[in-house]
C-alpha positions as CSV (number, residue, x, y, z in Angstrom):
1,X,11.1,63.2,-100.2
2,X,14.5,64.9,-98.8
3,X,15.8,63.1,-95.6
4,X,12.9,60.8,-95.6
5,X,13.4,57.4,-96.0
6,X,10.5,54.5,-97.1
7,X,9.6,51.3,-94.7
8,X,11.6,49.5,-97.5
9,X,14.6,51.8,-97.3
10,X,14.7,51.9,-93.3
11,X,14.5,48.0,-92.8
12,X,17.6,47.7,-95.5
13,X,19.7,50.4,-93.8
14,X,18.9,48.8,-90.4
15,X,18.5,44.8,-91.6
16,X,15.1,44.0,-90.2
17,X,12.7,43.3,-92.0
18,X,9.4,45.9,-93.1
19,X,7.2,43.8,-91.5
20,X,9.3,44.7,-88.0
21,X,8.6,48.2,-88.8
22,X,5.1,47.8,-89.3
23,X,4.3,46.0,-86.0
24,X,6.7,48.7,-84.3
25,X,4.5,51.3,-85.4
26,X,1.1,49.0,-84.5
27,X,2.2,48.6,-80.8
28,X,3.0,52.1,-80.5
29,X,6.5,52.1,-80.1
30,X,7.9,53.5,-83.2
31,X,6.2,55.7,-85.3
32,X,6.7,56.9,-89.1
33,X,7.1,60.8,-89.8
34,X,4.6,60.9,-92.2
35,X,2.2,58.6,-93.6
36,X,0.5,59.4,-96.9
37,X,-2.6,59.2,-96.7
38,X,-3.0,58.5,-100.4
39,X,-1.5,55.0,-100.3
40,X,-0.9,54.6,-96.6
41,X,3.1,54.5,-97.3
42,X,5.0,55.1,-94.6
43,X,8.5,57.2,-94.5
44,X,10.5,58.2,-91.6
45,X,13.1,61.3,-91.2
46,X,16.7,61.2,-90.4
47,X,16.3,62.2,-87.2
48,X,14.3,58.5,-86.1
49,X,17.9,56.9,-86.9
50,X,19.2,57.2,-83.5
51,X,15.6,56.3,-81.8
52,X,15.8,53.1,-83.7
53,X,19.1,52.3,-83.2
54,X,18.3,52.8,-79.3
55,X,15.2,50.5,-79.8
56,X,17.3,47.8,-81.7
57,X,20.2,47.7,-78.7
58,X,18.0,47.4,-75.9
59,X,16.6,44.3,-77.4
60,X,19.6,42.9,-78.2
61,X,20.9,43.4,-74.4
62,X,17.6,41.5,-74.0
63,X,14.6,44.1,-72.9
64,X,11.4,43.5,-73.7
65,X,9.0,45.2,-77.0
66,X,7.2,46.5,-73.9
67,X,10.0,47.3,-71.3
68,X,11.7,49.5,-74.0
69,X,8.3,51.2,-74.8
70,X,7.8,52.1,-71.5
71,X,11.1,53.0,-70.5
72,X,11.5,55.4,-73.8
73,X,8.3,57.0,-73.3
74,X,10.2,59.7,-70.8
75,X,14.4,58.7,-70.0
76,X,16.8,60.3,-68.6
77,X,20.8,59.3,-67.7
78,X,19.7,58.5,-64.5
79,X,16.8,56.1,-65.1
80,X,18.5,54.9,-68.0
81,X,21.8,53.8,-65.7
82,X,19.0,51.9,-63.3
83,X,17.3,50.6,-66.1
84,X,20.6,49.2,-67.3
85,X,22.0,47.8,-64.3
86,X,18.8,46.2,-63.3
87,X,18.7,44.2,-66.8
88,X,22.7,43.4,-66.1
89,X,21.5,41.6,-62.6
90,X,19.4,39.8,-65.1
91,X,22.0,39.0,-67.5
92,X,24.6,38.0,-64.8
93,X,22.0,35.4,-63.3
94,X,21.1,33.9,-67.2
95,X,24.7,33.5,-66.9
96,X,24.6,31.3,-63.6
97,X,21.6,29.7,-65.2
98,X,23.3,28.9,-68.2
99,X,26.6,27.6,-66.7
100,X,24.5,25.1,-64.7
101,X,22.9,24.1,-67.5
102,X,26.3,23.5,-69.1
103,X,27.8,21.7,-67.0
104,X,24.4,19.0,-66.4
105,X,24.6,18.6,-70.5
106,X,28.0,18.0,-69.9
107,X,27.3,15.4,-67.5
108,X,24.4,13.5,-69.4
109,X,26.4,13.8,-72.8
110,X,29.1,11.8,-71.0
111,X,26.7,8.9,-69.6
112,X,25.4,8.4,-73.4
113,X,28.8,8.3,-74.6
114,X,29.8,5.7,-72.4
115,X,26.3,4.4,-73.4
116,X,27.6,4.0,-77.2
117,X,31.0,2.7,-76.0
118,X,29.1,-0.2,-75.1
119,X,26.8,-1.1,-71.3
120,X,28.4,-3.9,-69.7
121,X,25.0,-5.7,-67.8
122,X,27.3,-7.4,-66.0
123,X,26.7,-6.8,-62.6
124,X,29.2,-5.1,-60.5
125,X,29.7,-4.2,-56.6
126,X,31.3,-0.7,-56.1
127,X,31.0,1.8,-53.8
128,X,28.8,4.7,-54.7
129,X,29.0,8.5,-53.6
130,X,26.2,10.7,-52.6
131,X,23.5,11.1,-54.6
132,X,20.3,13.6,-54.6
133,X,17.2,13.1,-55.6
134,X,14.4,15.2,-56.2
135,X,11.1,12.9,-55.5
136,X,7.6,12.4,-56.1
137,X,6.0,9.3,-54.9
138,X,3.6,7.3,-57.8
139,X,0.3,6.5,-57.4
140,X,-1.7,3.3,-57.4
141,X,-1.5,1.1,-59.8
142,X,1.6,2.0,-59.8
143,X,2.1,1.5,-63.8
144,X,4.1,3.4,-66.7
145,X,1.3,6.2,-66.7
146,X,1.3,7.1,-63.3
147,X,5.1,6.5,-63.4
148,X,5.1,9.2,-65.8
149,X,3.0,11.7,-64.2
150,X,4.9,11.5,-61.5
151,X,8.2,12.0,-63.2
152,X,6.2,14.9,-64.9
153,X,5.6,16.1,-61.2
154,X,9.7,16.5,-60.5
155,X,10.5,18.0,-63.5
156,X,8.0,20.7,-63.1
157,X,8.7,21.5,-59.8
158,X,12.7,21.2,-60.8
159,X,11.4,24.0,-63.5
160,X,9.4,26.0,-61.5
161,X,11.4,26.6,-58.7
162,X,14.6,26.8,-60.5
163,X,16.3,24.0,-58.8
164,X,19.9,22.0,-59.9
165,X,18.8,18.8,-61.5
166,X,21.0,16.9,-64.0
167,X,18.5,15.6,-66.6
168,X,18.3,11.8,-65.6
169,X,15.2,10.5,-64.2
170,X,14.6,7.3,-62.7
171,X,12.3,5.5,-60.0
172,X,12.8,3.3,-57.2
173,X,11.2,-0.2,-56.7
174,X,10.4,-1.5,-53.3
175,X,12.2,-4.7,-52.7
176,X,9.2,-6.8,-51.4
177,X,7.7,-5.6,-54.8
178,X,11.0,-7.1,-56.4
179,X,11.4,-10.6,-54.3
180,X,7.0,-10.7,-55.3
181,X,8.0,-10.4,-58.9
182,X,6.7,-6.7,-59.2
183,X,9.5,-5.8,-61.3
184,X,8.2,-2.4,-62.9
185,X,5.8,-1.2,-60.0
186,X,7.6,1.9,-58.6
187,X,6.6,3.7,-55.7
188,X,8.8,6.9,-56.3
189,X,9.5,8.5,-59.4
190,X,12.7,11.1,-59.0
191,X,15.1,13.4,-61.2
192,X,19.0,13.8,-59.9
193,X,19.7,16.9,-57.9
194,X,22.4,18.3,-55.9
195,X,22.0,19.2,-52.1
196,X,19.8,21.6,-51.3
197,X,17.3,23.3,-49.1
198,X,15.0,24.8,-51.7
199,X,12.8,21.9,-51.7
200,X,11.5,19.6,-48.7
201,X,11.1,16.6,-51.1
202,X,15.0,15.9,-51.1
203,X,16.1,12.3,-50.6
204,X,19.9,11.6,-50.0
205,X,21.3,8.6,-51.3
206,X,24.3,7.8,-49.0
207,X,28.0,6.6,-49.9
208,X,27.7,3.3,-49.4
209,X,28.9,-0.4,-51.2
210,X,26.0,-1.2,-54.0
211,X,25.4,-4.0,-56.4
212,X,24.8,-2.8,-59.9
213,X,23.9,-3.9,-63.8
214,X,22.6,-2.2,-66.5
215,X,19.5,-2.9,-68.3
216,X,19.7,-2.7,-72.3
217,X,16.5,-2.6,-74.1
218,X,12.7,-2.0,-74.1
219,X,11.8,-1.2,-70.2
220,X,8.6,-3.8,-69.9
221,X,11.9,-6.8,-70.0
222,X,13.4,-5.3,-67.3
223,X,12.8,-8.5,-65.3
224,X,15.8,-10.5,-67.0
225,X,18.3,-8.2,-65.8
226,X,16.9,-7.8,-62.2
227,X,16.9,-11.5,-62.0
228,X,20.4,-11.4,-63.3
229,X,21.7,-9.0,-60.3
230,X,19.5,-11.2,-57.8
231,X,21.2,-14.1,-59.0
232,X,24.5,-12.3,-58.5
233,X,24.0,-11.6,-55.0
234,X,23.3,-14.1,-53.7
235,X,26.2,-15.8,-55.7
236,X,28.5,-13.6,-54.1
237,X,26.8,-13.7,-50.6
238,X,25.7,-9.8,-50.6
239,X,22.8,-9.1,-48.7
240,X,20.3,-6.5,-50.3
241,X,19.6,-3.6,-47.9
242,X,17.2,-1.2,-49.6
243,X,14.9,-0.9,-52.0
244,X,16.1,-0.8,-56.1
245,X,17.1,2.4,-57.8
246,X,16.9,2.7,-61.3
247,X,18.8,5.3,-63.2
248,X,18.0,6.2,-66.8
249,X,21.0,6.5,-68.8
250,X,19.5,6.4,-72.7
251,X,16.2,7.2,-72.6
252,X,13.2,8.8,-74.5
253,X,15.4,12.0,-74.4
254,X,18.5,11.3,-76.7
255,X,16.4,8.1,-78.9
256,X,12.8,7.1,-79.8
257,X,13.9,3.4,-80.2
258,X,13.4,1.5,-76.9
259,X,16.0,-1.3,-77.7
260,X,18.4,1.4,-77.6
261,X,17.3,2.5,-74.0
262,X,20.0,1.8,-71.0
263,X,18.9,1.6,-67.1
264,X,21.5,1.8,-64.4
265,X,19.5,-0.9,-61.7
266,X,21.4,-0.4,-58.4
267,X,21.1,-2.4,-54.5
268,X,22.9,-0.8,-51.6
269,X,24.0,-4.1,-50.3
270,X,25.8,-5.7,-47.3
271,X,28.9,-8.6,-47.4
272,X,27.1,-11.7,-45.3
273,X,29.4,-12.6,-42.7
274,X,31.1,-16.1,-43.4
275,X,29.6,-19.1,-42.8
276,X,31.4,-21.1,-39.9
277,X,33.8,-23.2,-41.1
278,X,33.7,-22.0,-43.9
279,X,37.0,-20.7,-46.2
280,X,37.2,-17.8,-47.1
């Protein structure tokens, strides 16, 4: 046929493949010229280039099968120009999306590195900044299930309402649960954050002088290196102020073995004053 071109032709000329033209013409949205009704073969004139072409740009700029469908059904310049600038408002906040997500990967890959560089558990007293968390409290029986759920519960809420976490989970343990030997029974389950007022569920960590290790290894031996950091602070006369916060550095996310894993456990603690007489 003169200025007609086949299914087979069209996808070549256009690199897609037949079966895009097939489900075009299914949903409606592009049609052949003529079909022969002998073998069902379908060929489309020259003059369905540029209609194609159109089709295949605004879903690369990133409109939908059905956005473009309805929007080609009757345009003009001046819907067109809204149409466009209302997908580039779209575009430029993917953007902003996509450079936070940059920069929290950035931040995660770095804590692994230093992961593989090698976790030095022994403990340490610095002074931390801020930190944000993003928190749901655990439920009773306060084990690794409902530890999960809850953790589930801050990452769907970080997800649904579009707020700035960093990828790092991690819980807090009450310290009358840790001085009763209560080692893994956490009460809040929480994912990193910065400051905002999107969510009421916010808990600031404060800058403030901690006591720190790290925990290397499968979670349920955790014990050993708490007992390690206790042992610490009392060495070193720091009194323990607040409950434990633990800080997943390697987890479940970057490895599937558990002796690989790496917990940040970390105090905000308090220098006893010297005992009378005493040196210093």
């Amino acid at each position: 046929m003169n200025n007609m071109f086949s299914a087979g032709e069209l996808a070549k000329y256009q690199n897609i493949s037949k079966q895009t033209l097939l489900y075009y013409d299914k949903i409606g949205l592009f049609k052949p010229s003529y079909t022969d009704p002998q073998n069902g073969y379908r060929y489309y004139s020259a003059d369905q280039l540029d209609y194609l072409d159109t089709i295949l740009i605004m879903k690369k700029i990133g409109f939908s099968l059905n956005e473009i469908k309805e929007h080609m059904s009757s345009y003009t310049t001046k819907n067109s120009l809204t149409f466009l600038r209302q997908q580039l408002a779209v575009i430029e906040h993917k953007i902003r999306e996509l450079s936070l997500i940059k920069n929290r990967l950035e931040h995660r890959c770095e804590q692994v590195e230093k992961v593989v560089r090698g976790a030095e558990t022994t403990p340490v007293v610095a002074v931390a900044e801020p930190t944000y968390l993003l928190y749901h409290p655990v439920e009773r029986p306060y084990d690794m299930t409902q530890i999960s759920l809850a953790t589930k519960q801050c990452y769907a809420q970080a997800f649904r309402d579009d707020l700035p976490i960093f990828f790092q989970c991690g819980v807090s343990v009450p310290l009358e649960h840790i001085r009763g030997g209560l080692f893994t029974q956490s009460t809040l389950a929480f994912v990193t954050t910065d400051e905002t007022c999107a969510a009421e569920n916010i808990r600031q960590l404060p800058r403030g002088l901690t006591a720190s290790t790290w925990h290397v290894g499968k979670y349920d031996a955790i014990q050993e290196s708490y007992l390690r950091l206790l042992h610490f602070c009392w060495d070193h006369r720091l009194n323990i102020v607040s409950d434990s916060y633990e800080f997943c550095v390697n987890d479940y996310i970057t490895s599937r073995n558990e002796d690989e894993f790496v917990t940040k456990i970390m105090f905000y603690v308090e220098e006893k004053p010297p005992i009378e007489g005493e040196e210093k």
